[in-house]
C-alpha positions as CSV (number, residue, x, y, z in Angstrom):
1,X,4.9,73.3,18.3
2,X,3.7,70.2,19.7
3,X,4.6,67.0,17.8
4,X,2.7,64.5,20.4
5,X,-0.6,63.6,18.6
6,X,-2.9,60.8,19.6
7,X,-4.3,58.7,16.7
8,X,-7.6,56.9,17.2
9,X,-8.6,54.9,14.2
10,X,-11.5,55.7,12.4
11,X,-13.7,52.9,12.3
12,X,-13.2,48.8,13.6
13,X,-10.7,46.7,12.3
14,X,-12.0,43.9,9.8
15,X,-12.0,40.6,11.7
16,X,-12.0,37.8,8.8
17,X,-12.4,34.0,9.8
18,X,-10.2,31.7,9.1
19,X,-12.1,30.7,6.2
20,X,-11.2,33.5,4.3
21,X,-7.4,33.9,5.5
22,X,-6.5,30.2,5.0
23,X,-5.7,29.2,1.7
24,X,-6.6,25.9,0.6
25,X,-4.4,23.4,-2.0
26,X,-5.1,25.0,-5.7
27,X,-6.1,22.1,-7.5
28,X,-3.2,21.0,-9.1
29,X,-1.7,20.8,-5.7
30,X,-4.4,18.3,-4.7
31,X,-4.0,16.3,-7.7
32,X,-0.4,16.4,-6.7
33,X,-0.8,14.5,-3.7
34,X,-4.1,12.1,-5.1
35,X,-1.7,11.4,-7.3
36,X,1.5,10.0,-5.1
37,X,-1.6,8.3,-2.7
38,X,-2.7,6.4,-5.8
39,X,0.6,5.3,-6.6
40,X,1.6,4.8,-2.8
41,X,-1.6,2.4,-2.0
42,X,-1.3,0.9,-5.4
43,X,2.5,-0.3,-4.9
44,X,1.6,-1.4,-1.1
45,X,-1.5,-3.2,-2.3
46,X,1.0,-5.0,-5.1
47,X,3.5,-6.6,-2.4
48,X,0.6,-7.0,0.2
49,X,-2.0,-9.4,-1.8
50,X,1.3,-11.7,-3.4
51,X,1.1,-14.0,-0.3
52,X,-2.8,-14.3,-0.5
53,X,-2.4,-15.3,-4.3
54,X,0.6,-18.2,-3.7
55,X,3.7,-15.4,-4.1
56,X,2.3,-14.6,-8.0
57,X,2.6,-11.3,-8.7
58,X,-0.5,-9.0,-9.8
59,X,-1.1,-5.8,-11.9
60,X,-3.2,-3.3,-9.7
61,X,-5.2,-0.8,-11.0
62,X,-6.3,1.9,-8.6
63,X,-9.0,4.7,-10.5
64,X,-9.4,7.8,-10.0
65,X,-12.3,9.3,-7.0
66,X,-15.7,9.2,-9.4
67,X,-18.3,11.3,-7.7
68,X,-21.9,10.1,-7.1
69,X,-24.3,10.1,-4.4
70,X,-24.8,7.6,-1.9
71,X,-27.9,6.0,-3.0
72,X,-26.2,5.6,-6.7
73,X,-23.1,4.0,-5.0
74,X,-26.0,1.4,-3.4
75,X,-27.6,0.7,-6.6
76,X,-24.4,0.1,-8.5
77,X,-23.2,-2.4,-5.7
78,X,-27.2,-4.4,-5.5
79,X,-28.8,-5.6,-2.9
80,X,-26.2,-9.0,-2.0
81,X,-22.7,-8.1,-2.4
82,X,-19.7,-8.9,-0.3
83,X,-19.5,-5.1,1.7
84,X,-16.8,-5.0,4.5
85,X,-16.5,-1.3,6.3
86,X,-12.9,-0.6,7.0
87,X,-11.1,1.5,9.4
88,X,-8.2,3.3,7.6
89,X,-5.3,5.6,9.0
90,X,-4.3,7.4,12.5
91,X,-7.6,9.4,11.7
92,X,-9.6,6.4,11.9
93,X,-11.1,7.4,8.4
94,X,-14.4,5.0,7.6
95,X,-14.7,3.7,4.1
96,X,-17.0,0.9,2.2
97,X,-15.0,-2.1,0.4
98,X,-17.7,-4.0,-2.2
99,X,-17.3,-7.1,-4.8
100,X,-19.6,-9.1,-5.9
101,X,-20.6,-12.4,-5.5
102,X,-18.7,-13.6,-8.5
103,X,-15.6,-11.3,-8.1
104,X,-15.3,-13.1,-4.9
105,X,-15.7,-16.7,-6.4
106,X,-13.0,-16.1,-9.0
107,X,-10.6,-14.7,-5.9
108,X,-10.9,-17.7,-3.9
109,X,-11.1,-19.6,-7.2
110,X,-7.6,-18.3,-7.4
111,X,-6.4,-18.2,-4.4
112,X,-6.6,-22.3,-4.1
113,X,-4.9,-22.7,-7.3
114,X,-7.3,-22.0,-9.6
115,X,-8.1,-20.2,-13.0
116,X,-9.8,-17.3,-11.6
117,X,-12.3,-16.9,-14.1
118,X,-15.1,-15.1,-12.9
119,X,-18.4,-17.4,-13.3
120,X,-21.5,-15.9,-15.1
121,X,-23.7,-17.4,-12.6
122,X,-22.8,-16.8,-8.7
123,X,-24.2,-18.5,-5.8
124,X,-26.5,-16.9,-3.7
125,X,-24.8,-17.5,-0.1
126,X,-21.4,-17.1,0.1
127,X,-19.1,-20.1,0.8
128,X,-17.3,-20.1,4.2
129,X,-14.0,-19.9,1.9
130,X,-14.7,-17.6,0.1
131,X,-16.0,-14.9,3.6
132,X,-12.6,-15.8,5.1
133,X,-10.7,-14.5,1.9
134,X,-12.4,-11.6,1.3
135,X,-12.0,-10.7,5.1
136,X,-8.2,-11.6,4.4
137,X,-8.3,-9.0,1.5
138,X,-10.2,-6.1,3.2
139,X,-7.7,-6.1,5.7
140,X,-4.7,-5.9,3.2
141,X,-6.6,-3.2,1.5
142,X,-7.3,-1.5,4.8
143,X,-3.7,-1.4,5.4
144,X,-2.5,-0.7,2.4
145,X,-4.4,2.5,2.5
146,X,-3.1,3.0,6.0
147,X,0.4,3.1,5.0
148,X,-0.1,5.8,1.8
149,X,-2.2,7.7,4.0
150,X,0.2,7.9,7.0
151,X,3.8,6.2,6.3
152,X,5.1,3.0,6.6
153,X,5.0,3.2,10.3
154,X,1.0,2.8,9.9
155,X,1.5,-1.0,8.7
156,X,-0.9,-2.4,11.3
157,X,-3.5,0.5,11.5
158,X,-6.0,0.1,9.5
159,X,-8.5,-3.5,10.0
160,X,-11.6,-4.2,9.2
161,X,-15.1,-2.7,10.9
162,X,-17.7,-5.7,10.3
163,X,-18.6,-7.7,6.8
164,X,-22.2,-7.6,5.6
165,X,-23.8,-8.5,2.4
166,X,-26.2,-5.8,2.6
167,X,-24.2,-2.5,1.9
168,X,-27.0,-0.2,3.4
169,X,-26.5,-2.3,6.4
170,X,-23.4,-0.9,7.1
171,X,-24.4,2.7,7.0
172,X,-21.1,3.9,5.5
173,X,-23.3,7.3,4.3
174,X,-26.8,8.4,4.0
175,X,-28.2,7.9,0.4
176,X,-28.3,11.6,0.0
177,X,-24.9,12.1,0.9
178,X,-22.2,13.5,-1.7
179,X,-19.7,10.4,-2.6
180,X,-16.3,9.4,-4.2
181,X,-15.9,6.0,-5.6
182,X,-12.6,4.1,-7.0
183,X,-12.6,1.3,-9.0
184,X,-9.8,-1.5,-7.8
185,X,-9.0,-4.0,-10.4
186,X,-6.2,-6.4,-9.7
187,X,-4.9,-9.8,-11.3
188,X,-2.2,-11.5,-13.1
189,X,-1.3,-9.8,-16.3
190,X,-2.7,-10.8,-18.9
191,X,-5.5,-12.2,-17.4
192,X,-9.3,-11.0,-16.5
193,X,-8.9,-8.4,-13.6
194,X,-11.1,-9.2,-10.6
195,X,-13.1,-5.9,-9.3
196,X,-13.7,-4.1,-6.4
197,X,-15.3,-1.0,-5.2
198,X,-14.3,1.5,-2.5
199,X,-16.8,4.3,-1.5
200,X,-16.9,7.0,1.0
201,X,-18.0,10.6,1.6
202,X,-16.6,12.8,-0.4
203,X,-16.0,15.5,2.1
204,X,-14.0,12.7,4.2
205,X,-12.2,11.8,1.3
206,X,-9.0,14.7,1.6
207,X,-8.3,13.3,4.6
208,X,-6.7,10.3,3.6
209,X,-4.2,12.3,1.3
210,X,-1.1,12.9,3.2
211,X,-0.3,16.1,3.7
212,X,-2.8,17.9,1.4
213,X,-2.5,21.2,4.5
214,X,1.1,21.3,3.9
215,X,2.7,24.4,2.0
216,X,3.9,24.5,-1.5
217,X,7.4,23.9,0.0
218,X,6.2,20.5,1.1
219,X,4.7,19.6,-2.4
220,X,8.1,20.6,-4.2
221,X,10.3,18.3,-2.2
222,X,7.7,15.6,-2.9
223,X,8.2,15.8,-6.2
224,X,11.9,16.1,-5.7
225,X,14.2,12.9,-6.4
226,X,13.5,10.4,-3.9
227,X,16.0,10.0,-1.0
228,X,16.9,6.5,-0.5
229,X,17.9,7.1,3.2
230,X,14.3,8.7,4.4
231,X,10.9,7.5,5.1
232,X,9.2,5.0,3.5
233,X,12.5,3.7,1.8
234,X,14.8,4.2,4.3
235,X,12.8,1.2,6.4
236,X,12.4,-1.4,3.9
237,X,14.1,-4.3,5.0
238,X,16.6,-5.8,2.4
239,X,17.8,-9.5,2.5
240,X,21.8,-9.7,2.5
241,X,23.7,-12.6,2.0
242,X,27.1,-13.3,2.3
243,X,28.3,-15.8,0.6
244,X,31.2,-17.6,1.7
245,X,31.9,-20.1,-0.6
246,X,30.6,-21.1,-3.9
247,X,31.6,-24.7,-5.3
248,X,30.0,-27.2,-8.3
249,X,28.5,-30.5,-7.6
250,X,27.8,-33.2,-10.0
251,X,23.9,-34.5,-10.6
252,X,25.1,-38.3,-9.5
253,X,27.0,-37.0,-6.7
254,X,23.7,-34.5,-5.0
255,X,22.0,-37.9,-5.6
256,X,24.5,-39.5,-3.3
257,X,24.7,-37.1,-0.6
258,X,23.9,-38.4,2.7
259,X,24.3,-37.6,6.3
260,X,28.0,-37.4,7.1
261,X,29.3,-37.0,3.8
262,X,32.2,-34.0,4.0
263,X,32.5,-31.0,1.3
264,X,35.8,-29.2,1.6
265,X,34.9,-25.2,0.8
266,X,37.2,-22.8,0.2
267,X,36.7,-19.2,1.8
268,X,38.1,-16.6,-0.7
269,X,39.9,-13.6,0.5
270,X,37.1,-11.6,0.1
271,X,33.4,-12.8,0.2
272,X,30.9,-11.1,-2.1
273,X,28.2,-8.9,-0.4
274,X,24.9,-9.6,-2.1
275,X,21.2,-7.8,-2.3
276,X,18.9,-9.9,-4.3
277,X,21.9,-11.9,-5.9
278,X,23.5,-8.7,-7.0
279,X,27.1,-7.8,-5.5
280,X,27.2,-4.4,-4.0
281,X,30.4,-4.5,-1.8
282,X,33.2,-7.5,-0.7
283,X,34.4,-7.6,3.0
284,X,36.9,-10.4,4.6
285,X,35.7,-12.9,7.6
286,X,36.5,-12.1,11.1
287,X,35.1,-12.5,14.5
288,X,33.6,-9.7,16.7
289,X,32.2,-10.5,20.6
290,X,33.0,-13.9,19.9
291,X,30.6,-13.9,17.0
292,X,31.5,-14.2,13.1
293,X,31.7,-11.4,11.4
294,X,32.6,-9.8,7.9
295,X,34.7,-6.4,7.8
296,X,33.5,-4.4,4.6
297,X,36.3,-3.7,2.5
298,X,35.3,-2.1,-0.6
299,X,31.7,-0.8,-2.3
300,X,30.7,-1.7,-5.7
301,X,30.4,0.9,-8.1
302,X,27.0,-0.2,-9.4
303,X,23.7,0.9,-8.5
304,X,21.8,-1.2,-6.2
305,X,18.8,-3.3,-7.7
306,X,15.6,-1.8,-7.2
């Protein structure tokens, strides 16, 4: 008997585009990872617009994406607005940043010591000041964006395109074109929250969520406890002091101090190890290459501050 047989198949092999064969993020994936973006821009956007506001910190409000179409995005913002086009993330992603006149006012208001109070009647031209803040701002917000999009490592990426006051201008999308829109509302708590729009095509939108392609894998260690030693936390730079000696002075004698005058300190055994005037180990002073140094004895048992 002979076992050798040729097969031929019977018909073609089904060639399916990748289309079909790739599977996209279900939907509560995506909201998984518009959600940590949210929160990552959001925290970024908190420690990046302190300096512009005198150190004082803000509550900031990112929305969620709205849909609407371009030329409803246009009519909301009006025909004189402050519109700056920015240039987010290693993809270069385009997107449109708007505030009105009197959102603007009450920023530069603010930011020169101000109330903030937004006025119920704006100017019509905007004040030199006030073009040079809201420049200032875009670019935070550029980068802020930047960094949730693409790490830490993308502090310097994102900057701002041009600054018009006409928002069709800019051409950040054809009227017909299919949008998202987030409200940003940011100010001291407790206080009226000064607003601001950011608009961009919807279908350009997923690309600013990191890592939306990844598998669910990905998305579980995500939600996973955070690891202090890897990225973004592992790079934030901590101030540590050591301090050597701590004594008491009276009020008449800081009054007297003058050049010359000699304080006699006493350097403990062990010096304290502090983050943000919390102790989180002691060490004893040495030298090392002819430099001072401090040997780290023992670790605290507490927690380091957040």
């Amino acid at each position: 008997m002979n076992m050798h047989h040729s097969f031929a198949p019977e018909r073609a092999l089904a060639q399916h585009c990748p289309e079909l064969t790739e599977r996209g993020p279900r939907s509560e994936e995506r909201a998984e990872y518009l959600r940590l973006w949210r929160r990552d821009a959001t925290a970024f956007l908190e420690a990046d617009l302190m300096p512009i506001f005198m150190g004082e910190k803000l509550v900031v409000k990112l929305g969620e994406p709205e849909p609407a179409k371009g030329s409803e995005i246009f009519a909301k913002i009006g025909p004189v607005a402050v519109n700056c086009l920015l240039r987010c993330g290693a993809a270069e992603q385009t997107l449109l940043l708007s505030a009105d006149l009197a959102n603007a006012m009450a920023l530069t208001d603010r930011s020169f010591g101000g109330n903030g109070t937004i006025p119920s009647d704006a100017p019509d031209v905007l004040p030199r000041s006030a073009a040079i803040l809201i420049d200032r701002l875009a670019l935070v917000v550029a980068r802020a964006i930047s960094r949730a999009t693409d790490g830490v490592d993308a502090a310097q990426t994102g900057d701002v395109v041009v600054r018009s006051e006409s928002a069709i201008r800019l051409k950040p999308f054809e009227a017909d074109c299919d949008c998202v829109m987030l409200a940003l509302n940011f100010g001291p708590e407790g206080s009226e929250l000064w607003s601001m729009l950011i608009a961009m095509p919807e279908a350009e939108f997923d690309g600013l969520l990191p890592g939306l392609n990844s598998d669910a894998a990905s998305l579980a260690a995500l939600r996973g406890p955070a690891d202090p030693r890897s990225k973004p936390f592992a790079e934030i730079p901590l101030p540590l002091d050591a301090i050597l000696a701590e004594f008491e002075l009276s009020l008449d004698g800081l009054e007297t101090l003058s050049p010359g005058d000699e304080i006699p300190l006493s350097v403990p055994r062990e010096i304290p190890l502090q983050v943000n005037d919390q102790s989180f180990a002691r060490g004893t002073v040495g030298t090392l290459d002819e430099h001072m140094a401090v040997r780290v004895t023992r670790l605290s048992h507490e927690r380091l501050p957040s």
